[in-house]
mmCIF file as Biopython writes it, N, C-alpha, C and O atoms, coordinates in Angstrom:
data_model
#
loop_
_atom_site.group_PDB
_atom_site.id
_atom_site.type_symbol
_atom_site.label_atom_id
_atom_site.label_alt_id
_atom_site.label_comp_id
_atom_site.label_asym_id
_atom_site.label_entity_id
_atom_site.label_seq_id
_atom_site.pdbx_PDB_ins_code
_atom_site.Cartn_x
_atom_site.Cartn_y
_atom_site.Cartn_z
_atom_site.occupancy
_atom_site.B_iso_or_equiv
_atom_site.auth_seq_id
_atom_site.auth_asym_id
_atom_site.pdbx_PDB_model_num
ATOM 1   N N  . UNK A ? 1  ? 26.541  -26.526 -30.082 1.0 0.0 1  A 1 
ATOM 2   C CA . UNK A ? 1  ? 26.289  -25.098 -30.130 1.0 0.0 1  A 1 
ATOM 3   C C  . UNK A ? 1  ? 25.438  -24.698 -28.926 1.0 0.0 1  A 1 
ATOM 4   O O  . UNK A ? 1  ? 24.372  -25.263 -28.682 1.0 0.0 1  A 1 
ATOM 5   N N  . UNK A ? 2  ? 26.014  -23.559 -28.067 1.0 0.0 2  A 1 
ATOM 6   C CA . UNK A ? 2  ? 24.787  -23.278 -26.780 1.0 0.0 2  A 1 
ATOM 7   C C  . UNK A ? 2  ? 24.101  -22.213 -27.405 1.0 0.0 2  A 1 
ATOM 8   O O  . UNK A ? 2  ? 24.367  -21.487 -28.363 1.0 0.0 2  A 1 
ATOM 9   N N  . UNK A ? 3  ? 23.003  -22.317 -26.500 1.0 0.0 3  A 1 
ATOM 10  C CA . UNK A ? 3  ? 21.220  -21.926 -26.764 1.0 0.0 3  A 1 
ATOM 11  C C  . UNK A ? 3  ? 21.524  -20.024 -26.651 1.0 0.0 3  A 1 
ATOM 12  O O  . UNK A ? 3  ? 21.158  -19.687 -25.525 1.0 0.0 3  A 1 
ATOM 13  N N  . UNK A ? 4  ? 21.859  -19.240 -27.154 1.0 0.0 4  A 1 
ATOM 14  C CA . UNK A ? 4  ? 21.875  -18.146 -26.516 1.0 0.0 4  A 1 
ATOM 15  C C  . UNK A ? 4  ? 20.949  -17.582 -25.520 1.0 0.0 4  A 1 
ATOM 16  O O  . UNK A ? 4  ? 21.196  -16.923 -24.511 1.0 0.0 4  A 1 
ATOM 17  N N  . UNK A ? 5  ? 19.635  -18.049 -26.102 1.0 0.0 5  A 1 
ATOM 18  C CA . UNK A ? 5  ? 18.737  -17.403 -25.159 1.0 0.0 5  A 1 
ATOM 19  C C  . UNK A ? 5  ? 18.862  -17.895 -23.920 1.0 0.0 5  A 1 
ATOM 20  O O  . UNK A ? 5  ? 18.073  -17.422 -23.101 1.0 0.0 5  A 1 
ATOM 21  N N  . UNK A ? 6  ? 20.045  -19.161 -23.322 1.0 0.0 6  A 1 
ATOM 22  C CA . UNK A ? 6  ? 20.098  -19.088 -21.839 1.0 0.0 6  A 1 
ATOM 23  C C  . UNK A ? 6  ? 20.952  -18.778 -21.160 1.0 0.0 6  A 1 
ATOM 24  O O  . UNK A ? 6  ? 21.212  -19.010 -19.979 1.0 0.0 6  A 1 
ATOM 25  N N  . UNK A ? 7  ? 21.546  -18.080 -22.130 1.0 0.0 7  A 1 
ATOM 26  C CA . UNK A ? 7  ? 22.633  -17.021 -21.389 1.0 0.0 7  A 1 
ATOM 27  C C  . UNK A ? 7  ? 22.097  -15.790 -20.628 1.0 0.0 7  A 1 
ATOM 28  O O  . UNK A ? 7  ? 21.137  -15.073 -20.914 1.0 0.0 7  A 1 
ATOM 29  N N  . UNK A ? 8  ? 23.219  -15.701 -19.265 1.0 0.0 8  A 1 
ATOM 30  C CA . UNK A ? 8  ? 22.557  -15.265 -18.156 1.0 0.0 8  A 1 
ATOM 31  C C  . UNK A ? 8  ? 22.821  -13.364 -18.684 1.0 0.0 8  A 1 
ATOM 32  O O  . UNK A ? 8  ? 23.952  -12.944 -18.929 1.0 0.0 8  A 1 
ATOM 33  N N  . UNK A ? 9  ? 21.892  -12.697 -18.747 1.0 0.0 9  A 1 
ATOM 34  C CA . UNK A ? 9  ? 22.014  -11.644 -18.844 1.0 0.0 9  A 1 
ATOM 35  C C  . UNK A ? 9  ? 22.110  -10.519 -17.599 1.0 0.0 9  A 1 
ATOM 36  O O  . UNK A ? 9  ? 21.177  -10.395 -16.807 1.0 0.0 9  A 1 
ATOM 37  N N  . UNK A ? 10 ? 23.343  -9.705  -17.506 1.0 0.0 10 A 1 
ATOM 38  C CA . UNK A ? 10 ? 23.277  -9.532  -16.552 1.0 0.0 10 A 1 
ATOM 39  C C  . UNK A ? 10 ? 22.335  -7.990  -16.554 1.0 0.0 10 A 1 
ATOM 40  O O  . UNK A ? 10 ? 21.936  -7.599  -15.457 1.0 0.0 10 A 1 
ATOM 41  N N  . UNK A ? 11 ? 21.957  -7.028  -17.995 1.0 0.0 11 A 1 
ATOM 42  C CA . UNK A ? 11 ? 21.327  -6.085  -18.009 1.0 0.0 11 A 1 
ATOM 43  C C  . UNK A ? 11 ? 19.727  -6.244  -17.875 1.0 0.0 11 A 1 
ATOM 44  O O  . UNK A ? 11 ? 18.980  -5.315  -17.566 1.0 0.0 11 A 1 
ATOM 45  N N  . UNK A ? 12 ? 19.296  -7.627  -18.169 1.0 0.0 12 A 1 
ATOM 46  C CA . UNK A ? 12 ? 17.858  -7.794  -17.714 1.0 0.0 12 A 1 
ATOM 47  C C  . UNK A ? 12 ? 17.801  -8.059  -16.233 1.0 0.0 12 A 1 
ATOM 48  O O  . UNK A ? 12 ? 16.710  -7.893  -15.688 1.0 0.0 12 A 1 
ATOM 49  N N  . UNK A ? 13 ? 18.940  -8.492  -15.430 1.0 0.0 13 A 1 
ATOM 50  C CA . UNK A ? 13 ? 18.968  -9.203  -13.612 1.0 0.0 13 A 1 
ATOM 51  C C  . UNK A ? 13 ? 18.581  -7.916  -12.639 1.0 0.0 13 A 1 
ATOM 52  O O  . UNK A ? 13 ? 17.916  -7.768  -11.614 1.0 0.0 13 A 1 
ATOM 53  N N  . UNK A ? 14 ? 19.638  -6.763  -13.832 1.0 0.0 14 A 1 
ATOM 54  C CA . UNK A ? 14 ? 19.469  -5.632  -12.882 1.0 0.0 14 A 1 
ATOM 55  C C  . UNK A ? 14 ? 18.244  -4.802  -13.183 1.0 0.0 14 A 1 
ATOM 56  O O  . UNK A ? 14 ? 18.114  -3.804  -12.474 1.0 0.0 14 A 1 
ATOM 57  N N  . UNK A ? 15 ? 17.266  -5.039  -14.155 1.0 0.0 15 A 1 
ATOM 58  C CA . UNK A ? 15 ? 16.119  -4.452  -14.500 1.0 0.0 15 A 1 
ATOM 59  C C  . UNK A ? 15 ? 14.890  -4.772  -13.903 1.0 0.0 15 A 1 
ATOM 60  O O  . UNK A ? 15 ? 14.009  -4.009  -13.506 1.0 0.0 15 A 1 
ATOM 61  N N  . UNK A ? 16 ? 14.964  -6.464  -13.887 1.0 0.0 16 A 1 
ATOM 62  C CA . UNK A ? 16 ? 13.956  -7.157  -12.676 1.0 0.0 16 A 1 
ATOM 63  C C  . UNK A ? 16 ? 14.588  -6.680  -11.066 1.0 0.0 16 A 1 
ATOM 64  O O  . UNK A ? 16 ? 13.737  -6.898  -10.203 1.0 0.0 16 A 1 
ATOM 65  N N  . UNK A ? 17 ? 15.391  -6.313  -10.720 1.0 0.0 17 A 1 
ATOM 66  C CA . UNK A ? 17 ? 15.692  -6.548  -9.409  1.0 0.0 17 A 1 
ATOM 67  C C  . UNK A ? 17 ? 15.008  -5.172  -9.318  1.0 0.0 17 A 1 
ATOM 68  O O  . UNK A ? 17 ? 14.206  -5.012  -8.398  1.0 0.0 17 A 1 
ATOM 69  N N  . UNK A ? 18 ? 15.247  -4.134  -10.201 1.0 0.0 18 A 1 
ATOM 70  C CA . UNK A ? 18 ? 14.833  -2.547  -9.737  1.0 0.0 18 A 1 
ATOM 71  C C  . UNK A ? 18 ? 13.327  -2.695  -9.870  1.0 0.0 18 A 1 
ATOM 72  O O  . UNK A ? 18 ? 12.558  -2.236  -9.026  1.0 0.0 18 A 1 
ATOM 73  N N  . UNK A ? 19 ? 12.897  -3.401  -11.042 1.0 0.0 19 A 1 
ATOM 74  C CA . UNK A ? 19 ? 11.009  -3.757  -10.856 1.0 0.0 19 A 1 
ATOM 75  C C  . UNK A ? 19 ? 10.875  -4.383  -9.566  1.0 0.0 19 A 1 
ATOM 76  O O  . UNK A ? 19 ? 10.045  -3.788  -8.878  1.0 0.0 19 A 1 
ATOM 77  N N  . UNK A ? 20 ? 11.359  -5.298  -9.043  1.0 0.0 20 A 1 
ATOM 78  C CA . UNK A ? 20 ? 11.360  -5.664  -7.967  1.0 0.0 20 A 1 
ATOM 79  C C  . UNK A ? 20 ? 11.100  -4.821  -6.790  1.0 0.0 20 A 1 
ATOM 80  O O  . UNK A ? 20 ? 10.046  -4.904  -6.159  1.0 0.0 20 A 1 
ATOM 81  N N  . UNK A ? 21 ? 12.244  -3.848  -6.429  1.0 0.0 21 A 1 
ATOM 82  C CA . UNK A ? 21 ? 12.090  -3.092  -5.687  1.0 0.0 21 A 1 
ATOM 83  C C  . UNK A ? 21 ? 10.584  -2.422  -5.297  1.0 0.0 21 A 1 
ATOM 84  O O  . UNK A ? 21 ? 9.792   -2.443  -4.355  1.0 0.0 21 A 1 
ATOM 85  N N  . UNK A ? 22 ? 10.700  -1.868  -6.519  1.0 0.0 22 A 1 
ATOM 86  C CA . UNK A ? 22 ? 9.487   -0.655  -6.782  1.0 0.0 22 A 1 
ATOM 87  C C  . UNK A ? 22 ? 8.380   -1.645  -6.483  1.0 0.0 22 A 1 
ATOM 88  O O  . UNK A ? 22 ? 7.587   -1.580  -5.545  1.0 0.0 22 A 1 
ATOM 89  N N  . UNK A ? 23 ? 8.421   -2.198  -7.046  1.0 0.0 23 A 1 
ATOM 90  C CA . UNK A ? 23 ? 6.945   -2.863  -6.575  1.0 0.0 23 A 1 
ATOM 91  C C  . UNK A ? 23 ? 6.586   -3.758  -5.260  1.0 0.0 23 A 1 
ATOM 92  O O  . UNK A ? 23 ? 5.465   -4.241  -5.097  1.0 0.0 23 A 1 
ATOM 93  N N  . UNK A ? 24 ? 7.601   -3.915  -4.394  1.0 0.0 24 A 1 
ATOM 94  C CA . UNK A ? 24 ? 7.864   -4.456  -3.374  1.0 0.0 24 A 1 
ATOM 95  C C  . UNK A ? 24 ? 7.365   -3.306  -2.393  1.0 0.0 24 A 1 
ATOM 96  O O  . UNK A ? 24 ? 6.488   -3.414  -1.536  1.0 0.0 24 A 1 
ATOM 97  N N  . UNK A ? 25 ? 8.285   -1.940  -2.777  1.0 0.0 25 A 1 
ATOM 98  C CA . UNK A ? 25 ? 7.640   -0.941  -1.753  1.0 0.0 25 A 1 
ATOM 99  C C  . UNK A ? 25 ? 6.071   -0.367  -2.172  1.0 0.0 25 A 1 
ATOM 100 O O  . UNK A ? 25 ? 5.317   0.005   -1.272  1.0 0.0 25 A 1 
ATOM 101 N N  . UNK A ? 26 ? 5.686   -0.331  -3.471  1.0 0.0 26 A 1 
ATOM 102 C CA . UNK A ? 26 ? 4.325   -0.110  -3.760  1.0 0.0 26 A 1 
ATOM 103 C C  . UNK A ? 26 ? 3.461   -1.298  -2.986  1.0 0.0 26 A 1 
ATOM 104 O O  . UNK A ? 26 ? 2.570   -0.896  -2.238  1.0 0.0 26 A 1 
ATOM 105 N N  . UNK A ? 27 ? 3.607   -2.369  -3.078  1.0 0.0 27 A 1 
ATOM 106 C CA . UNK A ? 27 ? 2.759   -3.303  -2.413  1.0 0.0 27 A 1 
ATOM 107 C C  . UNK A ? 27 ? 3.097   -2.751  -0.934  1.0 0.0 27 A 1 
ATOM 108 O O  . UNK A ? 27 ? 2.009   -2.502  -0.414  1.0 0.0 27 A 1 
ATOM 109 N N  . UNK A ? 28 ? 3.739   -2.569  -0.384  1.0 0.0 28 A 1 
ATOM 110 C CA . UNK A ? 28 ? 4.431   -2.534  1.436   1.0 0.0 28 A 1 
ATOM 111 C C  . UNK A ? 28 ? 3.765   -1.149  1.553   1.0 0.0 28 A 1 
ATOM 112 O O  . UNK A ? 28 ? 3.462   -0.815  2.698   1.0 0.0 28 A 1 
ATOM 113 N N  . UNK A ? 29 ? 3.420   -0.075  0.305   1.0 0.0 29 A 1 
ATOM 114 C CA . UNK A ? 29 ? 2.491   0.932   0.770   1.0 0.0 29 A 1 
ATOM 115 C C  . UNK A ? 29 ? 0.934   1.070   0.962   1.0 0.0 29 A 1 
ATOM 116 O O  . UNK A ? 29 ? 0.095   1.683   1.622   1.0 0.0 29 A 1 
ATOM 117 N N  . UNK A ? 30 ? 1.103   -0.131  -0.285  1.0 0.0 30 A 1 
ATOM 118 C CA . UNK A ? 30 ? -0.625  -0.060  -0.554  1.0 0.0 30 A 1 
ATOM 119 C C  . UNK A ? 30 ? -1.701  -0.682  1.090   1.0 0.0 30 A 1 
ATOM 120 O O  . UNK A ? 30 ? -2.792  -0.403  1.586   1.0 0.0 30 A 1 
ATOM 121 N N  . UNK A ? 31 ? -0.209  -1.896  1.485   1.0 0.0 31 A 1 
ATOM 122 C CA . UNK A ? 31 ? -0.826  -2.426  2.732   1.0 0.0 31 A 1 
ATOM 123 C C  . UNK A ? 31 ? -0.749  -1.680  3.885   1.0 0.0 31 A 1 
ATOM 124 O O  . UNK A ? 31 ? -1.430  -1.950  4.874   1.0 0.0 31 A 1 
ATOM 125 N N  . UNK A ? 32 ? 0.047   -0.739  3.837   1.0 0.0 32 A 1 
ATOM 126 C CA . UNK A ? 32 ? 0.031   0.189   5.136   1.0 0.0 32 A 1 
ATOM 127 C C  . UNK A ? 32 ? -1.310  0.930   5.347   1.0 0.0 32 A 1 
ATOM 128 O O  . UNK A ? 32 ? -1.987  1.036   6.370   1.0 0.0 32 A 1 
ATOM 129 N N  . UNK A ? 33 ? -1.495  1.377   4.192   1.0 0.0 33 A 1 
ATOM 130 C CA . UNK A ? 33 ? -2.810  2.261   3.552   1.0 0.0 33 A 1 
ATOM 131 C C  . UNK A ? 33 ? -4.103  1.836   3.869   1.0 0.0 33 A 1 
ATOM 132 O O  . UNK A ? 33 ? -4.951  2.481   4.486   1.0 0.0 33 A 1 
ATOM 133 N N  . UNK A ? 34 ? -4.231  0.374   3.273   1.0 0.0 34 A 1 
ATOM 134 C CA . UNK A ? 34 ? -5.404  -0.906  3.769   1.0 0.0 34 A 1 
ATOM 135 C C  . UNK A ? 34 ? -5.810  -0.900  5.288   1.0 0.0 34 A 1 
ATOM 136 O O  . UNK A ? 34 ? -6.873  -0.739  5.888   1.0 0.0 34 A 1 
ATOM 137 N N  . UNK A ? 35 ? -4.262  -1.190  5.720   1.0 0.0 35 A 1 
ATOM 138 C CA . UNK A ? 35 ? -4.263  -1.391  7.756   1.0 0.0 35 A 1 
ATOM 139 C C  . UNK A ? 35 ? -5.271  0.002   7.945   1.0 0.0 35 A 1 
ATOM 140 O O  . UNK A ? 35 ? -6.476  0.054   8.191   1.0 0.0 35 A 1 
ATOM 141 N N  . UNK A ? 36 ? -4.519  0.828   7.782   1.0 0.0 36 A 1 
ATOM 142 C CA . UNK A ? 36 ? -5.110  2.135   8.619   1.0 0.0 36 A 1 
ATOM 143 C C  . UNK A ? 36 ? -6.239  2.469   8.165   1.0 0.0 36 A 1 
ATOM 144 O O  . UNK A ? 36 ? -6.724  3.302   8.930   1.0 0.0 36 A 1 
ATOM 145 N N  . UNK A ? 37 ? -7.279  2.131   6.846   1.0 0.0 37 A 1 
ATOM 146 C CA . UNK A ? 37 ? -8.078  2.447   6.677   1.0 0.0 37 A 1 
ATOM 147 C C  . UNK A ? 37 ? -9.295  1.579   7.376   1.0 0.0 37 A 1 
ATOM 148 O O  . UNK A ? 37 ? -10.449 1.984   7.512   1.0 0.0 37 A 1 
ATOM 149 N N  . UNK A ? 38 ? -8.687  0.054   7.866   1.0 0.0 38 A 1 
ATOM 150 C CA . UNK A ? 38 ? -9.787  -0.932  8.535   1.0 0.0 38 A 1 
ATOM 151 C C  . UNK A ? 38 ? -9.610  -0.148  9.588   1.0 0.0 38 A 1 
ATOM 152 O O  . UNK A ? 38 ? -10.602 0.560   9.763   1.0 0.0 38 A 1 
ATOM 153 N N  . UNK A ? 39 ? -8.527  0.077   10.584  1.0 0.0 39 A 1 
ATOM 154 C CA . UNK A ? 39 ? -8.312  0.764   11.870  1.0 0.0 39 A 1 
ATOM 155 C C  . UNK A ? 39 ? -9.406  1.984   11.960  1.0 0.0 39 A 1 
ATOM 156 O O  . UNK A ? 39 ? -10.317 1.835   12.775  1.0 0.0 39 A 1 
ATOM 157 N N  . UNK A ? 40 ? -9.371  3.161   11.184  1.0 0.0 40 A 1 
ATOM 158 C CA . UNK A ? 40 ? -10.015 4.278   11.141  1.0 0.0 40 A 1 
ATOM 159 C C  . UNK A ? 40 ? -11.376 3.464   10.478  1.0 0.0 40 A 1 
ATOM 160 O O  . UNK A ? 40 ? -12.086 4.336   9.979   1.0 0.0 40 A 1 
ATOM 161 N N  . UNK A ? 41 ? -11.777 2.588   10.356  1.0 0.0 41 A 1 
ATOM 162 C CA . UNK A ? 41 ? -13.541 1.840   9.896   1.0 0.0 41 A 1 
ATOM 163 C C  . UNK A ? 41 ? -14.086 1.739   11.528  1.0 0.0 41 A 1 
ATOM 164 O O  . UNK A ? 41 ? -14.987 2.323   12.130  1.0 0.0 41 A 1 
ATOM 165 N N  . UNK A ? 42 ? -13.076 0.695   11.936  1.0 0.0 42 A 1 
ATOM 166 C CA . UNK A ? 42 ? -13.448 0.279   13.094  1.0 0.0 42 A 1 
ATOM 167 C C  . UNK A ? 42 ? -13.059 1.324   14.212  1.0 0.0 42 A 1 
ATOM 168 O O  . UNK A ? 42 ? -14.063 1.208   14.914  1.0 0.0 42 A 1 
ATOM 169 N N  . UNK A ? 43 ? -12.329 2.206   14.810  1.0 0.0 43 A 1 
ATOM 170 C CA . UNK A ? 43 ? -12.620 3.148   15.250  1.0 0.0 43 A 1 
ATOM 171 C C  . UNK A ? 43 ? -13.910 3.933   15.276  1.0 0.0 43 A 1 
ATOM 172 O O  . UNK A ? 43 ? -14.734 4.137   16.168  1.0 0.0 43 A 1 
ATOM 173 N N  . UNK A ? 44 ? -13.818 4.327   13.947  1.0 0.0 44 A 1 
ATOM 174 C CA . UNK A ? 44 ? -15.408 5.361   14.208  1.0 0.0 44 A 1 
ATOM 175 C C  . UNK A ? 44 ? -16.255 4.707   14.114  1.0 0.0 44 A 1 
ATOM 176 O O  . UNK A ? 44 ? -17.237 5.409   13.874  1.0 0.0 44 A 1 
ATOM 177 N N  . UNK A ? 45 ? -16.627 3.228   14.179  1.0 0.0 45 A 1 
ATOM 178 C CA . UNK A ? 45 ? -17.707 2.070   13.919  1.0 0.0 45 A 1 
ATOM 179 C C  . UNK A ? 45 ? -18.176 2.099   15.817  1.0 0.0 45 A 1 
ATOM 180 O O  . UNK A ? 45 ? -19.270 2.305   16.344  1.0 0.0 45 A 1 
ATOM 181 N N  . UNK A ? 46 ? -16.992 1.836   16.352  1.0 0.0 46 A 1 
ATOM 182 C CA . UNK A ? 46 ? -17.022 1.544   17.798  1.0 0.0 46 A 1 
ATOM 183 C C  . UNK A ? 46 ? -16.739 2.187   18.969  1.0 0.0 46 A 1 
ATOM 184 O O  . UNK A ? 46 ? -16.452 1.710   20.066  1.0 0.0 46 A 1 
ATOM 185 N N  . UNK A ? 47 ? -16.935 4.159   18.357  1.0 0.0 47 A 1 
ATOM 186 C CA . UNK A ? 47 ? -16.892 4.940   19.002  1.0 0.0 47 A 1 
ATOM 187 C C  . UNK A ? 47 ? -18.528 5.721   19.345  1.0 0.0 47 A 1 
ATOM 188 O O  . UNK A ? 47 ? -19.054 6.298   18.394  1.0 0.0 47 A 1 
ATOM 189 N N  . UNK A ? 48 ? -19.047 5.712   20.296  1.0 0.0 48 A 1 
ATOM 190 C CA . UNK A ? 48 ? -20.151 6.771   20.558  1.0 0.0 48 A 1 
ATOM 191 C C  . UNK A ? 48 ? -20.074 7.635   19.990  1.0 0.0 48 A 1 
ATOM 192 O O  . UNK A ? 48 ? -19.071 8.300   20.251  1.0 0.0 48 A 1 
ATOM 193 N N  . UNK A ? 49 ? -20.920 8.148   18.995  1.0 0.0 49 A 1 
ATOM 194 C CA . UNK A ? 49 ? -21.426 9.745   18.113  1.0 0.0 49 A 1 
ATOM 195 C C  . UNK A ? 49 ? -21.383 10.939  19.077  1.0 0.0 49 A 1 
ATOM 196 O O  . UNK A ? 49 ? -22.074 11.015  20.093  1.0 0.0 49 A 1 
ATOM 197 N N  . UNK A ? 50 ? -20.386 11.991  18.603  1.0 0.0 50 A 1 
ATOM 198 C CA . UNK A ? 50 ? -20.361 12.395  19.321  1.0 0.0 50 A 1 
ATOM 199 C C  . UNK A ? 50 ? -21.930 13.408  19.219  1.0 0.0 50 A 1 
ATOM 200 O O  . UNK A ? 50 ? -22.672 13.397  18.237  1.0 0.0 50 A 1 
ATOM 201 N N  . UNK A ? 51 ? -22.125 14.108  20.296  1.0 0.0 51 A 1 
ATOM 202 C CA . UNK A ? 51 ? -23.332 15.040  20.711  1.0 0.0 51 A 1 
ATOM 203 C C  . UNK A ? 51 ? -23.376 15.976  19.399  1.0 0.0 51 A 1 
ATOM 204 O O  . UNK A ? 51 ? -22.358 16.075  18.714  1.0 0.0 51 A 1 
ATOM 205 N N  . UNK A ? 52 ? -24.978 16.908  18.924  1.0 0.0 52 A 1 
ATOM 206 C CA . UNK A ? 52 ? -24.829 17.115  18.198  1.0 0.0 52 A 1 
ATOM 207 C C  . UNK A ? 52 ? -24.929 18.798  18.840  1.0 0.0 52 A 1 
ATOM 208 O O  . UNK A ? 52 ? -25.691 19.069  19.768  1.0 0.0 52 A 1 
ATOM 209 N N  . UNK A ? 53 ? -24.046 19.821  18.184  1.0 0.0 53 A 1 
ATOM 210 C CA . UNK A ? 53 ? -24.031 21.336  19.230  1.0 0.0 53 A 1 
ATOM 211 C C  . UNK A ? 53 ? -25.461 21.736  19.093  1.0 0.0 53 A 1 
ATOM 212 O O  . UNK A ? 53 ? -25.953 21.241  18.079  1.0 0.0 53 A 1 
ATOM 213 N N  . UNK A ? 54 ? -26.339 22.517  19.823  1.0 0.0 54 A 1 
ATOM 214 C CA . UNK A ? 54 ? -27.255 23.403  19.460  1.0 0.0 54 A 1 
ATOM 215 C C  . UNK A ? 54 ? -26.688 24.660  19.519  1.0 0.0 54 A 1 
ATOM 216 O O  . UNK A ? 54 ? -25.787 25.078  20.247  1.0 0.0 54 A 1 
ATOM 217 N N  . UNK A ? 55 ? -27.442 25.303  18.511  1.0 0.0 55 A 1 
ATOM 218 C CA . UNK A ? 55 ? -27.488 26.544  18.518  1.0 0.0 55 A 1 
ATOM 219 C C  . UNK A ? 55 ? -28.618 27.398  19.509  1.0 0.0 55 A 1 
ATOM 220 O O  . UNK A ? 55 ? -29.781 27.205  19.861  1.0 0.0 55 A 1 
ATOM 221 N N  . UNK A ? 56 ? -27.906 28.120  19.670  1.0 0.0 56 A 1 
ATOM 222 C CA . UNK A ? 56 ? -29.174 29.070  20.846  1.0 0.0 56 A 1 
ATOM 223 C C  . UNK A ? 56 ? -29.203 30.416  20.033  1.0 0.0 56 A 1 
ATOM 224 O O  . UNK A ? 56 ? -28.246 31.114  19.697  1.0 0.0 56 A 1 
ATOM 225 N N  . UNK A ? 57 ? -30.572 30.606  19.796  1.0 0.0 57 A 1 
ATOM 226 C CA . UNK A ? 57 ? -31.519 31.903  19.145  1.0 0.0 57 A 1 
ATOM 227 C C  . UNK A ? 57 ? -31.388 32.757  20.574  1.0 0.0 57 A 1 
ATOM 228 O O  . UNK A ? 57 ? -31.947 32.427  21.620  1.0 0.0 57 A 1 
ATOM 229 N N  . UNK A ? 58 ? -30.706 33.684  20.434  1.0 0.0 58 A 1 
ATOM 230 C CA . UNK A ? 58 ? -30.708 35.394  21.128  1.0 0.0 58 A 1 
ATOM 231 C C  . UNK A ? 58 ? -32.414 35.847  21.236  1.0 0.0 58 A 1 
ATOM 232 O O  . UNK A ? 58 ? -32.732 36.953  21.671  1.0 0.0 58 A 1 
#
């Protein structure tokens, strides 16, 4: 007698593959997000402040 439960289902293959997806591009966003936020750390870390305006009293 075979095991049913190792029968290949093909409505769960296509349910992981779409979790798959989604979370493939959620991770591929979250790291885009990460990059540019060290980039914009270290940018304004290793940029000179800029001057501060005065105001001039009339």
């Amino acid at each position: 007698m075979k095991n049913p439960w190792t029968k290949k289902n093909p409505f769960m293959s296509m349910w992981l593959s779409g979790a798959n997806t989604v979370i493939g591009s959620a991770r591929g966003r979250a790291n885009a997000a990460a990059k540019r936020g060290v980039v914009d750390f270290w940018t304004a870390a290793l940029t000179p402040a800029k001057p501060k305006k005065r105001k001039v009293n009339p």
